[in-house]
N, C-alpha and C positions, 0 to 999 in steps of 0.2 A: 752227753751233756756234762758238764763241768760245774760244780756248785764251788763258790772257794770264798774265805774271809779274809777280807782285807785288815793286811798285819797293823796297820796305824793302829785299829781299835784298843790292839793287845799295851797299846805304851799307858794308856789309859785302867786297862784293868787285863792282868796278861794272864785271870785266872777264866776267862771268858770262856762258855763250849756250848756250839751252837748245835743240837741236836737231829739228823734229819731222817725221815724213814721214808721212804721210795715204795710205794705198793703200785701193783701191777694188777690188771683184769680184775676191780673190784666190781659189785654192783652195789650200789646208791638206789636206798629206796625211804620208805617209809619205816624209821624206827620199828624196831620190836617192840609190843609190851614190855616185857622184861626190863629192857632198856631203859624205857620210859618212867614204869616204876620206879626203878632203882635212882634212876637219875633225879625223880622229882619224892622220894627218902631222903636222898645226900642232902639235897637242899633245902627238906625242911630240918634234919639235923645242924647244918650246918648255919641255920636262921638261928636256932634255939645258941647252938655256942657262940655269936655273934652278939645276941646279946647281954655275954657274959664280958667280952675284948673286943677293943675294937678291930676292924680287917686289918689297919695297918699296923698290928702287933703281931698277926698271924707271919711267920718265918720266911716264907718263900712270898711271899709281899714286900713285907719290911726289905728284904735283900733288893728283888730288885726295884724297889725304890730308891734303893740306896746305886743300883747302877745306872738307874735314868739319870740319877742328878751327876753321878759321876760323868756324864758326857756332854753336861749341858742341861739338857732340859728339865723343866719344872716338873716336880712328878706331883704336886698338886695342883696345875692345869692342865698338864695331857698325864691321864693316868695307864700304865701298862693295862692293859685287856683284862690279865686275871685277876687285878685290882678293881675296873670295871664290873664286871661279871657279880663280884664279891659283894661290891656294895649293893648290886640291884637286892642278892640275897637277902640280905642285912635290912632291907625295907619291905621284902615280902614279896619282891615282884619276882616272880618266878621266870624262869625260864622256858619260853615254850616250843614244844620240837620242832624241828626245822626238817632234814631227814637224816639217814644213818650215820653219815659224816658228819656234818655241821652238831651233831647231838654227841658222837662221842667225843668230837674236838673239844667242847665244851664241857663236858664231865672230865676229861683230864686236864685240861686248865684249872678245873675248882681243884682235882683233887690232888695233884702236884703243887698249886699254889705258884705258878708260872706262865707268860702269854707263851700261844701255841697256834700255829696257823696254817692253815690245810688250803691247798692249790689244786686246779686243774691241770697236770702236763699236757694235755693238746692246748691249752691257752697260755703257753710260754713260750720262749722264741731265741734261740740259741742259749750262750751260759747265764750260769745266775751268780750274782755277788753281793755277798753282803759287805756294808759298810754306814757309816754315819751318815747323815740327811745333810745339806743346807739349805739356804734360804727358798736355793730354787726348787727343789724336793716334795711331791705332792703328790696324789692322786685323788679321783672321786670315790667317795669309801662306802663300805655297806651301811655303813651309819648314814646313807642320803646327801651327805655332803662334800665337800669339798678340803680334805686334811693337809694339811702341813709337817714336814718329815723334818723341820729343822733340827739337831741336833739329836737326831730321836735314831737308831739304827736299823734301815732299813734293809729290803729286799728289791733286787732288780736284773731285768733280763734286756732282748737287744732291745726292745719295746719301751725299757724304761720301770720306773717303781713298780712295785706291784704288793708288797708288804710289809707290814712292820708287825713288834710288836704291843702297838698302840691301837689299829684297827684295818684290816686290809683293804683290797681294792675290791671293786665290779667286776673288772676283768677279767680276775684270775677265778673266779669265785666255784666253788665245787659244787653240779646239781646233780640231778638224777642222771642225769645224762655222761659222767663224767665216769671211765672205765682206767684212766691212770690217773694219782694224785700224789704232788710230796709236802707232806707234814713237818713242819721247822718249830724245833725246841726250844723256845730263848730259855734254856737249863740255871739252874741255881749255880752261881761258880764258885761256891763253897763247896758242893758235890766232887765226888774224885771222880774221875775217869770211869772206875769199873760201876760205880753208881749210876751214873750215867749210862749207860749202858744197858744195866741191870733194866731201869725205867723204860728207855725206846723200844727194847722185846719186849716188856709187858704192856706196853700202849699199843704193839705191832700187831701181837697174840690176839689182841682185847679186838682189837679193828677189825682183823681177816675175819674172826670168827665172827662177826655179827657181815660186815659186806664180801666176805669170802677173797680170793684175790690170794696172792703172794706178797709177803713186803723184805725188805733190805734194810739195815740200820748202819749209819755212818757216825761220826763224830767231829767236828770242825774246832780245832784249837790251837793254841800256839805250835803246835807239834806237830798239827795237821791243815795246814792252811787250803790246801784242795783236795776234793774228789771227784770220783767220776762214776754218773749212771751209768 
């Protein structure tokens, strides 16, 4: 499989780096306590600092706010996921486990301050490309409805959309059942290179060791416009 971005994005912001980690023979179950705990700490600390600033002061928010609108889109009507996420914080409505993916996926989105979104590999279907939405650009999402990808930069395989990082699809969606999955970075593009980097081994470290498994860390950017699993 071929994962590769499409270079238009870069005449628009050519500091862009789309982060991807590739794990192999995970198991998907029910969070750990540990996990749990910890995750629902972060979040009541992260309630307490929120009401000191607001989310869209927090740094890795603020940025890609500022790259949603660089492509078009309204980033105070479709807001990126870990601006999402952020605000439910900020009003107290906690997050509640889903299981060991969907729970860590969402702890390094709060704690990187970046959307992040985790796939089924058996529910993808030749290569995958990232690139900008238009009008025709959609899927039914885990939010129950029906989204719109226009100007928003999405994910898609021979099958068609399948993510962004605004809200994914049903399709793709990771359960207990799911033994390969690739996890996509929309990365801060103020980050260098070896930052980058630095982050996907320890989100990689952080994954295996709670669902076990192998994982791969790649880096998509001007310099690297394709890989391959």
């Amino acid at each position: 499989m071929n994962i590769s971005i499409n270079d238009a994005l870069f005449t628009t912001n050519d500091q862009l780096k789309i982060g991807i980690i590739h794990y192999t023979k995970i198991v998907v179950s029910e969070s750990p306590q540990m996990i749990k705990g910890r995750t629902q700490l972060y979040q009541e600390n992260l309630y307490l600092e929120l009401q000191e600033s607001p989310v869209t002061e927090r740094p890795g928010i603020a940025e890609w706010r500022k790259v949603w609108k660089s492509f078009g889109a309204d980033p105070n009507r479709y807001r990126h996921s870990a601006e999402s996420l952020m605000r439910r914080i900020a009003k107290q409505n906690y997050l509640s486990p889903v299981h060991s993916a969907v729970d860590l996926n969402n702890f390094f989105s709060l704690q990187y301050e970046i959307p992040i979104g985790i796939y089924d590999e058996e529910k993808l279907e030749g290569n995958i490309e990232l690139l900008l939405g238009d009008e025709n650009t959609g899927y039914e999402g885990l939010n129950g409805r029906y989204n719109s990808l226009k100007n928003i930069l999405y994910s898609k395989d021979a099958n068609g959309a399948f993510g962004s990082p605004f809200v994914d699809s049903v399709r793709t969606a990771v359960t207990e059942q799911t033994r390969h999955a690739i996890q996509i970075f929309y990365l801060r593009p103020s980050l260098d290179e070896t930052e980058c980097l630095q982050l996907l081994n320890t989100a990689g470290k952080m994954f295996t060791q709670v669902n076990g498994g192998d994982f791969e860390i790649t880096l998509l950017s001007k310099n690297n416009l394709v890989i391959t699993l």
